[in-house]
N, C-alpha and C positions, 0 to 999 in steps of 0.2 A: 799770188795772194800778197797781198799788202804786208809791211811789218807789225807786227803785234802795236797795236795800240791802246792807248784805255778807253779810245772814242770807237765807237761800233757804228756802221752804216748799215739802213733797217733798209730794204726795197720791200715795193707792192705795197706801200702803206695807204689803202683804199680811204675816204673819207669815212667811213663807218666806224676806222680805229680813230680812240682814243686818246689822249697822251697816258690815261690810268690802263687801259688795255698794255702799252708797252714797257708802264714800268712794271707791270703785275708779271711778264714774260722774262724781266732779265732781273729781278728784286731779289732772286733765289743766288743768285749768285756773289752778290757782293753790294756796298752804297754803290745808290748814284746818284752823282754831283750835278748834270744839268742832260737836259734834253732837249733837243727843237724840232718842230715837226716842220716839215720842208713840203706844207701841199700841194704848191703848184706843182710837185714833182713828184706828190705821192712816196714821198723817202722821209728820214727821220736820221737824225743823227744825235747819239744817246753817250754820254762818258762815264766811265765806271770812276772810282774813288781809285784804285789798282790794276796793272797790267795784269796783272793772274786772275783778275775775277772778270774782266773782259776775254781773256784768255779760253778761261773756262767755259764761257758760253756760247763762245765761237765752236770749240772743240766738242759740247755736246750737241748746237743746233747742226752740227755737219752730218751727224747719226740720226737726227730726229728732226725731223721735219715742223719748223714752227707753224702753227696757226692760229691764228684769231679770228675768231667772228666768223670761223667759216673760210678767210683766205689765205691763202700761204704768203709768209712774208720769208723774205730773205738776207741773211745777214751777213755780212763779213767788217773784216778792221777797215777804219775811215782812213784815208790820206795823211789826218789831222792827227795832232799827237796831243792835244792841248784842242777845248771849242774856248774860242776867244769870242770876247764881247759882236766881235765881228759876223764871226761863223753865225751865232743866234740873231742875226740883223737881218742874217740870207734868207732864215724864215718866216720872217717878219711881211706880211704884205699889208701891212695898215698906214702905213705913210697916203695922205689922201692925193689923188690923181684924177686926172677928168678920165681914165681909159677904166673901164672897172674890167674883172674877170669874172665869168657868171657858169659857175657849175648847174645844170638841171640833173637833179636826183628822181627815182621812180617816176622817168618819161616813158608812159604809158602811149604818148599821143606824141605825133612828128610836131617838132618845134623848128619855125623858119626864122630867114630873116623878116620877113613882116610881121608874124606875132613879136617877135622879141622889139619891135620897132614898136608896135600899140601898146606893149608892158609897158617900156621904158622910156618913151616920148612924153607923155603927163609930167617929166621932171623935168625935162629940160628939152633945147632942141639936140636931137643925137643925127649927128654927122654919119659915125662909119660904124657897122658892123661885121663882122670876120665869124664865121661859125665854126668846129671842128670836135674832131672824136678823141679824146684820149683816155688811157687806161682808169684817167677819174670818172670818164664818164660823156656826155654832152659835153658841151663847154662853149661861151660864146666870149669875145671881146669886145666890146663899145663904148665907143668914143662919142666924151660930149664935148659938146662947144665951149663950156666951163666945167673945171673943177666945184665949183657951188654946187652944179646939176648933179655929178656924180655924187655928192656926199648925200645928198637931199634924195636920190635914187637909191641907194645904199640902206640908208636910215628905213625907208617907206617898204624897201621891197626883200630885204634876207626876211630869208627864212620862211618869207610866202608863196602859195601856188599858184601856180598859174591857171589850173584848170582846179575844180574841185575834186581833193584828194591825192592828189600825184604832182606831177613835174613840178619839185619845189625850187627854189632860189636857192643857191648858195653864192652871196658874192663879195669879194675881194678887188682892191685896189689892185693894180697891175703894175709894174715898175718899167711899162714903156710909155717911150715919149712921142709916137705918134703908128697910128694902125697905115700900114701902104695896100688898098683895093683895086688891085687891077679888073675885077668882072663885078659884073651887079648881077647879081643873079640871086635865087634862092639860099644861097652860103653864103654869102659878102653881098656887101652894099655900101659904096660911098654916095649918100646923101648932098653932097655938094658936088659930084659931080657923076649928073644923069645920063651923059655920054658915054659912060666906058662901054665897053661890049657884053654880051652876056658867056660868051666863054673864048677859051683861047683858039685862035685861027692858024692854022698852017702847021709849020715844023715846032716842036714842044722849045722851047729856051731855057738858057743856063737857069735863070731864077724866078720864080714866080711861085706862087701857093699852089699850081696844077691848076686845077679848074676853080678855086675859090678864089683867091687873088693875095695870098698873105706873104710877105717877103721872105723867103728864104734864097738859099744857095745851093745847088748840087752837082757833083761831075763827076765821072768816075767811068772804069771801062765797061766793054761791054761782053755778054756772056749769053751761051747759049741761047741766041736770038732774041734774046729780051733787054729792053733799055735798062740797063741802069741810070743811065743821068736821069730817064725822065723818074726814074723811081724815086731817084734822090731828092727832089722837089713832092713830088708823093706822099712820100714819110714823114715828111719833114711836115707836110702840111696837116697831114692827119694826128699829128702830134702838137700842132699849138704852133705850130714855124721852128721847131727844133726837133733830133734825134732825139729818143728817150736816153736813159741814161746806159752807157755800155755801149749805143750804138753809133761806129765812128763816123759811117760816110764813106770809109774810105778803101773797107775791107773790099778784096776780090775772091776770096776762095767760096767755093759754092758749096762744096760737097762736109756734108755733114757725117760723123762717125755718130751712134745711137746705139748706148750699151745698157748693159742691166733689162733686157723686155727678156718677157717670159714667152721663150719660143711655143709652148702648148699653145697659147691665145693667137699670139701674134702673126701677119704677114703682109706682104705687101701692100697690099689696098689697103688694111684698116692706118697702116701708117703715111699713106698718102692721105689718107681723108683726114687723117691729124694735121700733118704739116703743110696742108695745103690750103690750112687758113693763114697761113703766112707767108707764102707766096707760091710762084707755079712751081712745079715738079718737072724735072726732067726725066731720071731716072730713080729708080730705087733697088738696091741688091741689099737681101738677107746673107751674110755668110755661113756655106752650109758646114763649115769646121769651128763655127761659131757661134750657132743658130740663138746666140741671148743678143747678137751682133748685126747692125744693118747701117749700111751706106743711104743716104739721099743725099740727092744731089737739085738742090733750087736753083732757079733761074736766075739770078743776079746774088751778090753777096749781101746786098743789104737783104734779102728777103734771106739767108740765111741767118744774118746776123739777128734779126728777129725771132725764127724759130728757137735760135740758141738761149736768148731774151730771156725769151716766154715760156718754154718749155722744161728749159734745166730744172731736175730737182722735181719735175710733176709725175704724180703717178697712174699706171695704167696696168688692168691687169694684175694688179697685188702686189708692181716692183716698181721702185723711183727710177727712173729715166735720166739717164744721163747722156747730155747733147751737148758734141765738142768740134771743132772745126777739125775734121780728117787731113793728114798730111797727102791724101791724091787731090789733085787736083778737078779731078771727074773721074766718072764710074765708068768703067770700059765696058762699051755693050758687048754680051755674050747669052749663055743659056740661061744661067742663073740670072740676069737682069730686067727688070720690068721694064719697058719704055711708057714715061707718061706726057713726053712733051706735046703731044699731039690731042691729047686728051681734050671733051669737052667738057670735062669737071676740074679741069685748072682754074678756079676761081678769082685770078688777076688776067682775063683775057680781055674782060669789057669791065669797065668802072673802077679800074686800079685804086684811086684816090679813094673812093669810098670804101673798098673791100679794109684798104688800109686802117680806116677808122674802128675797125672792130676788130681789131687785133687786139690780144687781152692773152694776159694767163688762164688756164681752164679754170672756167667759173662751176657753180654747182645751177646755176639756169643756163639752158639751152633753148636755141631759137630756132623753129622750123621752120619753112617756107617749100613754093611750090608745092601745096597741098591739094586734094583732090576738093571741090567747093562742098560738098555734102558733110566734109568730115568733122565729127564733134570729140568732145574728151574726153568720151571714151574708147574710142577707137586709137585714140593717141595713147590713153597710157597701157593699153591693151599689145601696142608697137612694142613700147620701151621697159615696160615695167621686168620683164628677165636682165634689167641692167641695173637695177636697185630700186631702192624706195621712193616713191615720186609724191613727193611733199605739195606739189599742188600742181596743177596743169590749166592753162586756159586758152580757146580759141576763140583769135579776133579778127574780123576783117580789115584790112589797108590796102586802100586803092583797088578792090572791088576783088580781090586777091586772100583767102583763108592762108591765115598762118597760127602759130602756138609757139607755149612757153611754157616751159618743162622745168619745175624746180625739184631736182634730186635733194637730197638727205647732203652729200658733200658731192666736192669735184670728180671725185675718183668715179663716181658712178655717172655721174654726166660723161663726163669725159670716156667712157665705154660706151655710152649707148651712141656719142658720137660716130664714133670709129667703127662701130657696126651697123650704125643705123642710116649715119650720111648716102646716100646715092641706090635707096631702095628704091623699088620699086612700089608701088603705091595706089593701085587701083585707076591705073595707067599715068599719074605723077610720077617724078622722080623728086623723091624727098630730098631739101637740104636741107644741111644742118651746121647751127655754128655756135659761138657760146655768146652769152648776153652780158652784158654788162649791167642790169637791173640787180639790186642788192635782194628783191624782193617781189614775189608777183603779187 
């Protein structure tokens, strides 16, 4: 942990919070002198008036679990000892740029690169598009030919939808100085040049956005048969062309320690069906002189480094979870050991890039897929409802394909009918199941 500060670092700050939702969270404690909200990174960085009243709320939110609005934020002391004029500049994305940043909120409907080229062409000519998933949500970049276009697209189009009623605009100047598209495909598009390929050919390479085309970097070793380099470009891309925050790149350890679960509920599968949205599973051991105590062990370290992310601090089963890098290195097969490497519910075996994009803290909606085609909403909440309250339920078809979206009361209840409900059996489907990123159905 960082040295006491009077500056607090807020994580999970979803667009739905407020800057009056955050000071309403820490105002019990002591003034406070400034705050910035950091959206493109979904973080917030908040200064007290005094060390001890920043103190103090570090030292209560470690017992008590913050939340706003429904999602868990997470706090500790910032780097910073002092936010200077500067620090509040890093929040700032209003400086005008031809590259804008376009959050879609309540996408109900698949948004590509050609819708987003018919929204936002009427303002100007737009050169490059780059699409991607992060923990805000959708998100697109595009690049116009002038800065005029962008402010003039900006003006005309926050805060409206694209479809009637859902997928709204949220958009922001960008603070890069040019988009690099290496594919033209449905996620990236460089408009000035119609030749690229539509996806990557042959051996994966050090740096490319995977299959979208956004420039990043990655390398790193490799582990229980799974790339990591090419993950690293993966992540990276399903995150905007950067790690999120905490995650370095460069970690190698795989095997995760997982304390605090409530051995009555818990066991092996309902804990792979959890951490196996964040990357594959090799192995997983419960210890039986520990039974609150269990090992997994992921396929590369960035997909641990993720599960560690996303997970710490979440509840399941009626106990907070706490997930820390294990000092083994891997799990030695024996009696007690589950092997899942071979599994075909490892869900980074085909579409890595994409599985990536919906990696998220557990949300309270959850999204089902491979469903039986006949199946309606009541047979869904009929599934889930022995897992909590289900605030609304809806099934829609995509791509000729029945799926649904399951809004629980909070996390804790989604996030159980997860863990029990992923990889049923289903009137000859096998149900998945993973969490949504929608604020709202």
């Amino acid at each position: 942990m960082a040295e006491p500060s009077k500056v607090i670092h807020v994580r999970n700050v979803g667009h739905e919070i407020s800057e009056n939702d955050l000071l309403q969270l820490f105002q019990p404690f002591g003034v406070i002198t400034k705050l910035v909200m950091l959206r493109a990174k979904n973080q917030a960085l908040l200064q007290m008036q005094e060390i001890p009243s920043a103190v103090s709320a570090i030292q209560f939110y470690e017992n008590a679990q913050p939340s706003i609005r429904g999602r868990n934020v997470y706090v500790q002391f910032s780097s910073h000892q002092e936010l200077t004029t500067v620090d509040q500049n890093q929040g700032r994305e209003d400086e005008p740029n031809r590259i804008l940043l376009v959050t879609v909120h309540q996408m109900l409907y698949p948004i590509t690169v050609d819708v987003l080229q018919q929204v936002f062409s009427p303002h100007g000519y737009v050169e490059k598009v780059v699409t991607f998933q992060k923990s805000a949500g959708f998100q697109a970049l595009i690049q116009y030919e002038t800065r005029q276009s962008a402010i003039t697209a900006r003006t005309a189009l926050q805060g409206r939808n694209i479809y009637d009623g859902c997928c709204q605009l949220d958009i922001q100047f960008s603070n890069l100085d040019e988009l690099q598209v290496n594919y033209n495909n449905d996620r990236s598009r460089d408009f000035t040049n119609p030749n690229l390929p539509t996806e990557q050919k042959g051996r994966p390479s050090q740096s490319g956005y995977g299959d979208a085309g956004y420039g990043v970097q990655g390398s790193g070793p490799r582990s229980a048969g799974f790339s990591q380099m090419g993950n690293a470009a993966a992540v990276a891309a399903a995150f905007g062309g950067d790690f999120p925050p905490g995650i370095t790149g460069t970690n190698d350890r795989c095997t995760l320690l997982v304390t605090n679960l409530n051995p009555d509920r818990i066991d092996e599968d309902k804990l792979f069906n959890l951490f196996s949205i964040y990357g594959n599973i090799v192995r997983i051991k419960i210890l039986r002189n520990k039974p609150d105590h269990a090992l997994v062990q992921m396929g590369d370290g960035f997909q641990a480094e993720l599960a560690v992310y996303f997970l710490k601090g979440s509840m399941l089963f009626g106990k907070r979870m706490e997930v820390n890098f294990s000092k083994h290195p891997n799990i030695t097969q024996g009696a007690d050991t589950h092997e899942y490497i071979s599994s075909n519910l490892n869900r980074f075996n085909r579409n890595a890039a994409k599985n990536y994009r919906y990696c998220c803290s557990p949300t309270r909606i959850i999204h089902l897929s491979s469903l039986p085609q006949d199946i309606n909403e009541e047979e869904i909440a009929s599934l889930l409802q022995e897992h909590g309250i289900i605030v609304n339920c809806k099934v829609f078809e995509m791509n000729g394909k029945k799926q649904s979206l399951v809004q629980f009361e909070n996390e804790e209840e989604a996030t159980e009918a997860l863990v029990c409900k992923h990889a049923t059996p289903l009137s000859g489907s096998v149900v998945r199941i993973s969490f949504s990123q929608l604020q709202n159905i």
